[in-house]
N, C-alpha and C positions, 0 to 999 in steps of 0.2 A: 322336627324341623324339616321341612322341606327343600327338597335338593333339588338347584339350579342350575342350569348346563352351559356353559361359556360354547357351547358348538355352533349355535346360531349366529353369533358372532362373527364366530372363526370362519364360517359359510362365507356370510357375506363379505367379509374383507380379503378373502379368498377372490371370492367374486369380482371385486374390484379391481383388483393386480391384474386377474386374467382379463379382465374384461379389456383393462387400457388398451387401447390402439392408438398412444400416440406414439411418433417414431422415438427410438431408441438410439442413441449414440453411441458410439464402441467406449468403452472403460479408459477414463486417462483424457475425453473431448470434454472440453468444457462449452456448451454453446455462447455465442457473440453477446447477447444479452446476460450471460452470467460472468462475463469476463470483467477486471475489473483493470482499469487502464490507472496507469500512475499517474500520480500528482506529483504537480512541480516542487521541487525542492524548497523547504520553507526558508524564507530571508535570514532567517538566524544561523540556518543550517549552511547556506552560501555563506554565512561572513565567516562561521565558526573555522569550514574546512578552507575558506582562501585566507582565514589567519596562520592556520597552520603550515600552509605553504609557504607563506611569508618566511613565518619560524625556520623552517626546515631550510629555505632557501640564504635565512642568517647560519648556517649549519649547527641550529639548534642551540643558539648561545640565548640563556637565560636573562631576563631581566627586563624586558619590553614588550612582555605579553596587551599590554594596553594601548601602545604606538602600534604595536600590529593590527590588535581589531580595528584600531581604528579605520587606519588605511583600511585595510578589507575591507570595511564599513564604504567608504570612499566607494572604492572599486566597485562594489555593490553596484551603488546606488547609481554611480554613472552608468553602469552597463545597464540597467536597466531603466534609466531615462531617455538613453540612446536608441532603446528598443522600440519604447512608448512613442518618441517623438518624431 
């Protein structure tokens, strides 16, 4: 069986590294086009955490976890038709 040399290979993708001349960024920069900007908070995620403020703000008394979303739900929907409009 005849023996095949992975060095050609290895040559040219060698080559390739060294050859880039694009610019480099220091370790730890992420360039502007790789950066990934947040997304707004999903509506569910707003009612869920202004339920729970509700809750916290009853100091946490049990029993109207469904009167809360709702409201939240409310409060939601108004602050963001007051944005809209």
């Amino acid at each position: 069986m005849p023996r095949t040399s992975t060095r050609p290979a290895m040559r040219a993708a060698r080559r390739s590294i060294t050859n880039d001349t694009s610019p480099r960024l220091p370790d730890g920069i992420v360039p502007e086009s790789e950066r990934h900007t947040p997304q707004p908070e999903s509506r569910m995620n707003q009612i869920a955490r202004r339920a729970h403020e509700i809750y916290e703000a009853r100091d946490g008394n049990h029993g109207t976890a469904v009167e809360d979303w709702l409201q939240a739900e409310r409060e939601i929907d108004e602050s963001e038709a007051k944005t809209e409009g």
